[in-house]
Residue, then its C-alpha position, 0 to 999 in steps of 0.5 A: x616230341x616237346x610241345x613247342x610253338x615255332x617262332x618266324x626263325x624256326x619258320x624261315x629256316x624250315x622254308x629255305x630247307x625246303x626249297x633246298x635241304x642242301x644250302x649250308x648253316x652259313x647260308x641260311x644264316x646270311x640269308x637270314x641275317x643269323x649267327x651259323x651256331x644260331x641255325x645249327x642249334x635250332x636245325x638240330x632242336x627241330x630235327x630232335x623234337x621231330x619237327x622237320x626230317x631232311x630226306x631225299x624227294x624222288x622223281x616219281x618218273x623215276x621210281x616208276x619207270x614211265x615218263x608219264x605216271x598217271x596219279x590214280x586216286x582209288x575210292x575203296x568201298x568196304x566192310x566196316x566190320x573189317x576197314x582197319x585190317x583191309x586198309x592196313x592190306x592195301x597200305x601194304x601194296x607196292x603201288x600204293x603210296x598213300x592210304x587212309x579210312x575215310x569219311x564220305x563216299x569212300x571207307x578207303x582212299x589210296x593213291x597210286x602212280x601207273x605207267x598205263x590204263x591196263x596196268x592200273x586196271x591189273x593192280x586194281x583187279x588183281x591185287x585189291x579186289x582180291x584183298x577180303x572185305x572190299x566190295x568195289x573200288x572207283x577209280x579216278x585218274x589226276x589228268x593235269x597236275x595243277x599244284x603239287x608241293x611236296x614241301x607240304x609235309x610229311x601226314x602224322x601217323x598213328x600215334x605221333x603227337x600232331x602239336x606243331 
């Protein structure tokens, strides 16, 4: 990725393509009060310095197949002579959709998505505890999303350049 500084249009372009990532280089361009070439420069300079990635955002409903997931966060306490093996396990779970080491109270926190209590309990028995150098995993369930933006962005993975 090229060191860069946004400027407001790389800003404002990024912001209307998250909101729909569907709108067209004309649209945005009126919107905004540019040149169509203009946009499509500057949407083809973000997405070759790995600055934005159009993608499609499913319906968790979807992808789970319950009308209701429930998002559990799970507090993994584990051996640190071993964290970096056992959270690259876990990462590799199905369930689990987000997972990194932390500082604090837990070594490793992942986040999942359950269609009921008895399936979260059967993942987290089953399946994590099983994994060699966990020692007990907290589980905490989300009962009420306040915000969720999934326009936020994507988290830089290991080795990625986080200049942006």
């Amino acid at each position: 990725m090229v060191d860069r500084i946004l400027d407001d249009v790389d800003r404002q372009i990024i912001e209307h393509l998250s909101k729909d990532a569907r709108l067209s280089n004309r649209e945005i361009a009126d919107e905004l009060g540019l040149v169509e070439g203009t946009v499509r420069g500057r949407i083809k300079r973000l997405q070759a310095d790995n600055v934005i990635k159009i993608m499609a955002i499913a319906d968790t409903r979807v992808m789970t197949g319950h009308e209701n997931p429930m998002m559990a966060y799970l507090g993994i306490h584990a051996n640190l002579d071993s964290l970096r093996e056992t959270a690259e396990e876990i990462a590799q779970l199905s369930f689990v959709r987000f997972a990194a080491t932390m500082l604090g109270r837990y070594e490793i926190l992942a986040i999942s998505f359950f269609g009921s209590n008895d399936e979260m309990i059967e993942c987290v028995n089953k399946d994590i505890m099983a994994i060699p150098g966990v020692k007990h995993v907290d589980t905490k369930l989300a009962i009420k999303n306040v915000k969720y933006d999934y326009r936020w962005g994507r988290i830089i993975g290991q080795g990625e350049s986080s200049k942006i």
